[in-house]
C-alpha positions in Angstrom: 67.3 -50.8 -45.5 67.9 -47.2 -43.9 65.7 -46.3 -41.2 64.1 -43.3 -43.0 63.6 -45.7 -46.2 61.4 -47.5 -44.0 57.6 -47.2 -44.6 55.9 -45.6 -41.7 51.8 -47.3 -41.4 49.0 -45.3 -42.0 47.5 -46.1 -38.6 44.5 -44.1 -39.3 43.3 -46.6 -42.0 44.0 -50.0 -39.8 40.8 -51.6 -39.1 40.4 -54.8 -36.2 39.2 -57.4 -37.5 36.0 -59.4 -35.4 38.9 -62.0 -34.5 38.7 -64.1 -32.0 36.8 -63.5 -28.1 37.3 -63.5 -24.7 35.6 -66.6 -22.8 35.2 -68.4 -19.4 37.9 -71.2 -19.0 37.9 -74.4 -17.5 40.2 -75.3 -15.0 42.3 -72.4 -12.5 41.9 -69.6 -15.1 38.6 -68.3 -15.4 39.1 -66.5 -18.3 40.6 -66.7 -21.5 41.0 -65.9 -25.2 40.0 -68.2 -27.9 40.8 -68.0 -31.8 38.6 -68.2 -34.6 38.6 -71.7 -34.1 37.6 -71.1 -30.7 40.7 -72.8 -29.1 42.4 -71.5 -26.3 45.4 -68.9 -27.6 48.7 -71.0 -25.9 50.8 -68.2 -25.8 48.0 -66.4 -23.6 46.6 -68.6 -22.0 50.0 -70.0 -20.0 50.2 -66.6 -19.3 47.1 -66.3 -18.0 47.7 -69.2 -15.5 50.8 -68.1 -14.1 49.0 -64.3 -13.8 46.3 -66.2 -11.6 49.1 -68.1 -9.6 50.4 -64.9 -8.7 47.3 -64.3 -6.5 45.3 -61.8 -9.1 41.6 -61.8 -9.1 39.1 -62.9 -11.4 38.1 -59.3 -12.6 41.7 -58.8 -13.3 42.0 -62.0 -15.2 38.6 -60.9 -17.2 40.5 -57.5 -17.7 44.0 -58.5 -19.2 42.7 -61.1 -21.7 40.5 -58.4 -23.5 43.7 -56.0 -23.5 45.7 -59.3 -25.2 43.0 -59.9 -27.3 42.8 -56.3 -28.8 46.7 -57.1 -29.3 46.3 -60.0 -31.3 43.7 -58.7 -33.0 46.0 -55.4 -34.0 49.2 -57.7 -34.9 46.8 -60.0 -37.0 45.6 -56.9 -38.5 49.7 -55.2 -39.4 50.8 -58.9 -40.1 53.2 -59.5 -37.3 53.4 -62.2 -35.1 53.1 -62.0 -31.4 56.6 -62.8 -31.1 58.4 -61.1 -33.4 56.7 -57.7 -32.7 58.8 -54.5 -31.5 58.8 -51.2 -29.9 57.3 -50.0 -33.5 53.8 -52.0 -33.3 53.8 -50.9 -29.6 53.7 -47.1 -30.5 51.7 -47.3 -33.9 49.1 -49.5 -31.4 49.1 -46.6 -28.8 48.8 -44.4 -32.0 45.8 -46.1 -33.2 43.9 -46.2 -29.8 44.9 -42.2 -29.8 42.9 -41.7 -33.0 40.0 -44.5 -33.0 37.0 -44.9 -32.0 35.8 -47.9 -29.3 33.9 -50.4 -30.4 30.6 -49.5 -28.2 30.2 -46.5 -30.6 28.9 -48.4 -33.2 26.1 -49.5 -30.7 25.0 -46.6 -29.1 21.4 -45.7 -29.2 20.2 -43.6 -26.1 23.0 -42.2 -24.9 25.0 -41.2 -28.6 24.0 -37.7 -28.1 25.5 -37.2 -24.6 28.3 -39.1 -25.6 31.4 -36.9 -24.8 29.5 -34.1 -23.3 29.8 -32.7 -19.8 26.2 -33.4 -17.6 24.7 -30.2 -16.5 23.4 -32.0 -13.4 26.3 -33.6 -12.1 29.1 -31.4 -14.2 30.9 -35.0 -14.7 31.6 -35.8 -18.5 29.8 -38.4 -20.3 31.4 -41.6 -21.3 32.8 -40.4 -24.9 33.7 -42.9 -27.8 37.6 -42.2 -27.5 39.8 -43.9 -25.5 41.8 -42.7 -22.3 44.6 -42.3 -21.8 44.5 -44.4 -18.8 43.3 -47.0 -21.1 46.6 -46.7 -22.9 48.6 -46.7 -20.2 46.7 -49.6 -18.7 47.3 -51.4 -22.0 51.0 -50.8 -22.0 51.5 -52.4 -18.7 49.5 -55.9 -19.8 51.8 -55.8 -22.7 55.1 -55.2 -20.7 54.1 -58.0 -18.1 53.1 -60.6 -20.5 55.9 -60.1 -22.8 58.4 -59.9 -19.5 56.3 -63.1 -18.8 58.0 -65.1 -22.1 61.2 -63.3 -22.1 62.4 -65.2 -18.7 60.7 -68.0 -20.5 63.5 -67.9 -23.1 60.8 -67.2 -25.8 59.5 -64.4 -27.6 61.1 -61.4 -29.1 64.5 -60.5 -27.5 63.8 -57.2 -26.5 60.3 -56.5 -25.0 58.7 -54.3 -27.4 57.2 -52.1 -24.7 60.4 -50.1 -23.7 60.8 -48.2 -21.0 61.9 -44.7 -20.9 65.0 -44.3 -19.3 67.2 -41.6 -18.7 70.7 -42.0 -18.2 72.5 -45.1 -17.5 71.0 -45.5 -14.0 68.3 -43.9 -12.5 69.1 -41.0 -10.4 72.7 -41.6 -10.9 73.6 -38.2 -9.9 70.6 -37.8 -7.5 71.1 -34.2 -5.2 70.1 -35.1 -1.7 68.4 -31.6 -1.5 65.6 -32.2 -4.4 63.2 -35.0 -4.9 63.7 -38.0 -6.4 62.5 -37.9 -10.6 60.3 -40.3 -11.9 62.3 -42.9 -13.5 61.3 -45.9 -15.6 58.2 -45.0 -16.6 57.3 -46.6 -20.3 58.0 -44.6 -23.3 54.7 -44.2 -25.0 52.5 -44.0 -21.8 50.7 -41.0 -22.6 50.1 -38.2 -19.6 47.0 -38.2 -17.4 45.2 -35.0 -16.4 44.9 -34.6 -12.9 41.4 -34.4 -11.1 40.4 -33.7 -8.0 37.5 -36.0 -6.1 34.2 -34.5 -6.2 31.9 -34.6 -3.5 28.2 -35.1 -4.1 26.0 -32.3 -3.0 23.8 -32.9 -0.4 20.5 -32.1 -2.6 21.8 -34.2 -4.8 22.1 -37.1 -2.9 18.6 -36.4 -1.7 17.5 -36.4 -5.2 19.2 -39.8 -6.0 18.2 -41.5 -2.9 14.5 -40.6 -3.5 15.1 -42.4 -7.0 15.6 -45.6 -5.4 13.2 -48.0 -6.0 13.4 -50.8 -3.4 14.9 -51.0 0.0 17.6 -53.1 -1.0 18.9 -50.4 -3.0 18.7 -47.5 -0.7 20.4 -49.8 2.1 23.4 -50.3 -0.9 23.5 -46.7 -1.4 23.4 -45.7 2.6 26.3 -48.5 3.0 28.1 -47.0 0.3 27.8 -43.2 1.6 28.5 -44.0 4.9 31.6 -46.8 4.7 33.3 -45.4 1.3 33.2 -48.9 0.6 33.4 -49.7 -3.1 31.4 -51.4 -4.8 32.5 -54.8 -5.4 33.7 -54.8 -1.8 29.6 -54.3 -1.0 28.3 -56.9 -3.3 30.7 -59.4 -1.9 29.1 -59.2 1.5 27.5 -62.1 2.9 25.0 -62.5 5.7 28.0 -63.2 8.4 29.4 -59.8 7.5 27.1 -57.7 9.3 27.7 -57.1 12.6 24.3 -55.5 13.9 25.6 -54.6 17.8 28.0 -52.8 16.7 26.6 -51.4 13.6 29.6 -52.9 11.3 30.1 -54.8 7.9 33.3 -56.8 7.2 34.7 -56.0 3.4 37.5 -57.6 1.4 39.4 -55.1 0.4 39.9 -55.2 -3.6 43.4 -55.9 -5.0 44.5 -57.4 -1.5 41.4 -59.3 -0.4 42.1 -58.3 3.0 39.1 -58.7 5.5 38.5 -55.2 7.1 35.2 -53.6 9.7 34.0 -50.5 8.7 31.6 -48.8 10.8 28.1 -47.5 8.9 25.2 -45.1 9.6 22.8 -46.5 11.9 20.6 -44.8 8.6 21.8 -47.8 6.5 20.9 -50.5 9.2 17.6 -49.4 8.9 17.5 -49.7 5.3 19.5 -53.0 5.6 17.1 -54.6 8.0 14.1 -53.8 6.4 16.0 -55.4 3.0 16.0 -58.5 4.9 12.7 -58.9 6.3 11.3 -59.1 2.4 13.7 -62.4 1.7 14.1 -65.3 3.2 16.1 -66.5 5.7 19.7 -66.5 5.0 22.8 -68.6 5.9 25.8 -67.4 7.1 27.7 -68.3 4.0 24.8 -66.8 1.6 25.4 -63.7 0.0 23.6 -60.7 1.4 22.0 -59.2 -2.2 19.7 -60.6 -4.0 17.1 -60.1 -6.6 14.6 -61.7 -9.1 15.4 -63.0 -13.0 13.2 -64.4 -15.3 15.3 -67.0 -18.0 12.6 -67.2 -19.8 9.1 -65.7 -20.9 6.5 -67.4 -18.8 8.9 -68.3 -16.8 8.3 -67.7 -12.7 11.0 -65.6 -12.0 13.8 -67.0 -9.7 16.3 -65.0 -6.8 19.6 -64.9 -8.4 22.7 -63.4 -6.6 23.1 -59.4 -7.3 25.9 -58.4 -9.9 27.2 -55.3 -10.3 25.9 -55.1 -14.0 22.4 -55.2 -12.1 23.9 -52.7 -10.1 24.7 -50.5 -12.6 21.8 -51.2 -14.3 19.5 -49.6 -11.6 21.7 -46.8 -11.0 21.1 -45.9 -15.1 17.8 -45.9 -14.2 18.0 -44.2 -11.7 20.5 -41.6 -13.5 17.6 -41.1 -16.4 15.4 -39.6 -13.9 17.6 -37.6 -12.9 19.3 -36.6 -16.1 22.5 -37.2 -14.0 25.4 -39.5 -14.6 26.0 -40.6 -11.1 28.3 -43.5 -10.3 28.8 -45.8 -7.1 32.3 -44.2 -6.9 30.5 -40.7 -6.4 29.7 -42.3 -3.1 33.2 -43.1 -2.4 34.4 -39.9 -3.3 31.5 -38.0 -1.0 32.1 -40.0 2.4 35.9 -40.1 1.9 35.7 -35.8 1.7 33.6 -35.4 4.2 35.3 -38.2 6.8 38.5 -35.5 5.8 37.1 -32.2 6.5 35.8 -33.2 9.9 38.0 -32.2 12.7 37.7 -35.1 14.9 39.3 -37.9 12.2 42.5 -37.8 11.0 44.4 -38.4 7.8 45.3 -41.8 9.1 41.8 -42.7 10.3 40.4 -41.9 6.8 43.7 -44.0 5.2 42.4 -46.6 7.2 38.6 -46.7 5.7 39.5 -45.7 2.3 41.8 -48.7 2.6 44.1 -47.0 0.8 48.2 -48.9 1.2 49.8 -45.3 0.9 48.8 -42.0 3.3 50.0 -39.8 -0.7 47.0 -41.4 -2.0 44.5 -40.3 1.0 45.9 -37.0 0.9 43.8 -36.1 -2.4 40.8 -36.0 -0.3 42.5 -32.8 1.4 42.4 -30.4 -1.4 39.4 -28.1 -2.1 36.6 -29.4 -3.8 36.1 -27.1 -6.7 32.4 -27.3 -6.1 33.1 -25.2 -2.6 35.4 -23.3 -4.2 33.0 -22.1 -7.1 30.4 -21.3 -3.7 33.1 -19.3 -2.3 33.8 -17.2 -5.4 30.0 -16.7 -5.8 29.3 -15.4 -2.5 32.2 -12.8 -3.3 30.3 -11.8 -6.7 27.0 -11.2 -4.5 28.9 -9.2 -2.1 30.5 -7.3 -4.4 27.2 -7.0 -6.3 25.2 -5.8 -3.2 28.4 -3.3 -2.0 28.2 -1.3 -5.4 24.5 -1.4 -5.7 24.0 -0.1 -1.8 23.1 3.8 -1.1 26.2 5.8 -0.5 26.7 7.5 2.5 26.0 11.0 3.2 29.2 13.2 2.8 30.6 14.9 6.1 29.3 18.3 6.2 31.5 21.4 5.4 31.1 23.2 9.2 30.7 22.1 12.6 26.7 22.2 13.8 26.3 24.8 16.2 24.7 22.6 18.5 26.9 19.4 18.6 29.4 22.9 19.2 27.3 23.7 22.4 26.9 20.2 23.9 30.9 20.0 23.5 31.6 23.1 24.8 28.9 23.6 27.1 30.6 25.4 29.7 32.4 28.0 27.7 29.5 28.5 25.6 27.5 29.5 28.8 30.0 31.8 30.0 
């Protein structure tokens, strides 16, 4: 058949099936996906293992099955199998996630109507019911690793079917020595991402969302946070040997490398942190540092279960709905790392260092204008402006010479 006799999909009408879910896993993989029949998928799964042999973390693992599973589920839906798919089900897929709508749309009850829309508060958009294109691209990359995964098996398609975009024969072939090197190898069908710039939090506003903290554990997590740029899975894995109190510093694993790193914090948030402690009980070394009630049952006496950062989030969206704000943990981030870099007495490489950031490029964000100061700016020259053309104007210079300034200039010839 002739490539343009060949039916193109109407993507618009493909529908998911409810196939298949993403589960906890016995054995070195702690997640997986499992089929209708609720059996382990093979072809993931061994994937899966070698992907947690490689050193990647839990979260990861928890990330990249739901990205194979919305695969399967889209192949399932077009008819294909896993391993005779091509570069064609790769774009109508990134097609489809263009043009559809996620799944949490269809159970949205409080927040539908904000949904997409920018918060006058905060001026951060809303969580819309589209997905991003970092979403795409992030989906891309899962499918190019796990089919690169089976192709050095010696199984699965012969081609991966998420190509690359090359140009040339090899990259930078011709490369001038004067010009940058251009971006090469980047995958065909990742779509582009707008850039944006951190956004520090306003001081008022951080005011305002530290006053709608309810408990003392959760204004010392949100002084840590402001002061260390620490994220927030690097917080909630802190245990009670992480705090050193003479020094007023807490020991993080960094994410993606797990690398143990000190971070010095506001002598604010050992306030907080101590009076945390002296409402639980004693702790171990090994324990970990947060902590907070859950009742399994009604009736039930409720029990101190580690903190999670769905509990996090949770009181933070409480938090939020006082506020009519959409504030995140990573606001926190953002705000210390802007402020470490527009103090005079750190440099770059001392706020690379706390961001734990691998690359001084990525740091360097934090050096452009916040376009919250820059908006400040712009007003103040409007006022001015304002107040110049509204001001009184200034008497015109008279049209002769005042016969008395005349006499005080010229007193001697005028006597004469």
């Amino acid at each position: 058949m002739d490539y343009f006799e060949r039916p193109e999909r109407d993507v618009a009408s493909i529908k998911l099936p409810e196939w298949g879910r993403v589960g906890p896993s016995d054995g070195p993989v702690p997640f997986t996906v499992y089929d209708d029949a609720d059996e382990p998928i093979e072809a993931v799964h061994r994937y899966l293992r070698d992907f947690v042999a490689r050193g990647n973390s839990a979260g990861s693992v928890r990330s990249y099955a739901y990205t194979l599973l919305r695969w399967w589920r889209f192949l399932r839906a077009v008819d294909v199998a896993w391993d005779r798919a091509t570069a064609v089900e790769t774009k109508d897929l990134v097609l489809w996630l263009q043009h559809t709508e996620k799944p949490v749309a269809k159970r949205r009850v409080a927040s539908a109507a904000t949904a997409g829309t920018v918060n006058p508060v905060t001026r951060k958009e809303h969580l819309g019911d589209q997905y991003k294109p970092r979403t795409v691209r992030h989906s891309n990359a899962v499918l190019r690793a796990f089919y690169e995964y089976w192709i050095e098996e010696g199984q699965g398609p012969l081609l991966n079917p998420v190509p690359r975009a090359r140009r040339g024969a090899r990259p930078n072939a011709h490369h001038n020595a004067l010009e940058p090197f251009r971006p090469e190898g980047r995958l065909r069908y990742n779509p582009k991402v707008p850039k944006q710039k951190p956004r520090a939090m306003p001081d008022e506003a951080w005011l305002d969302l530290f006053k709608a903290m309810k408990s003392n554990r959760d204004r010392a997590i949100l002084t840590l946070a402001i002061s260390t740029a620490a994220r927030a899975s690097e917080l909630l894995g802190l245990r009670a040997c992480d705090i050193d109190w003479g020094d007023q510093l807490i020991r993080v694993r960094r994410k993606g490398s797990g690398a143990e790193q000190w971070l010095p914090a506001s002598s604010e948030a050992f306030v907080w942190l101590r009076l945390y402690l002296a409402e639980v009980s004693r702790l171990r070394p090994g324990d970990p540092l947060w902590w907070t009630l859950r009742r399994q049952h009604d009736g039930e006496r409720p029990r101190r279960v580690e903190l999670t950062y769905d509990a996090l989030r949770a009181v933070l969206r409480r938090a939020n709905g006082l506020l009519g704000a959409n504030w995140s943990m990573h606001d926190c981030r953002h705000t210390c790392a802007l402020r470490m870099a527009r103090d005079k007495n750190l440099s770059l490489r001392d706020v690379q260092l706390l961001l734990g950031h691998a690359h001084l490029t990525t740091t360097q964000i934090y050096l452009e204008d916040d376009d919250a100061e820059v908006v400040k700016r712009v007003q103040e020259h409007h006022a001015e402006r304002g107040r110049l053309l509204t001001a009184p104007p200034r008497p015109l210079p008279a049209s002769r010479y005042d016969a008395d300034d005349m006499s005080v200039l010229f007193a001697n010839r005028v006597a004469q």
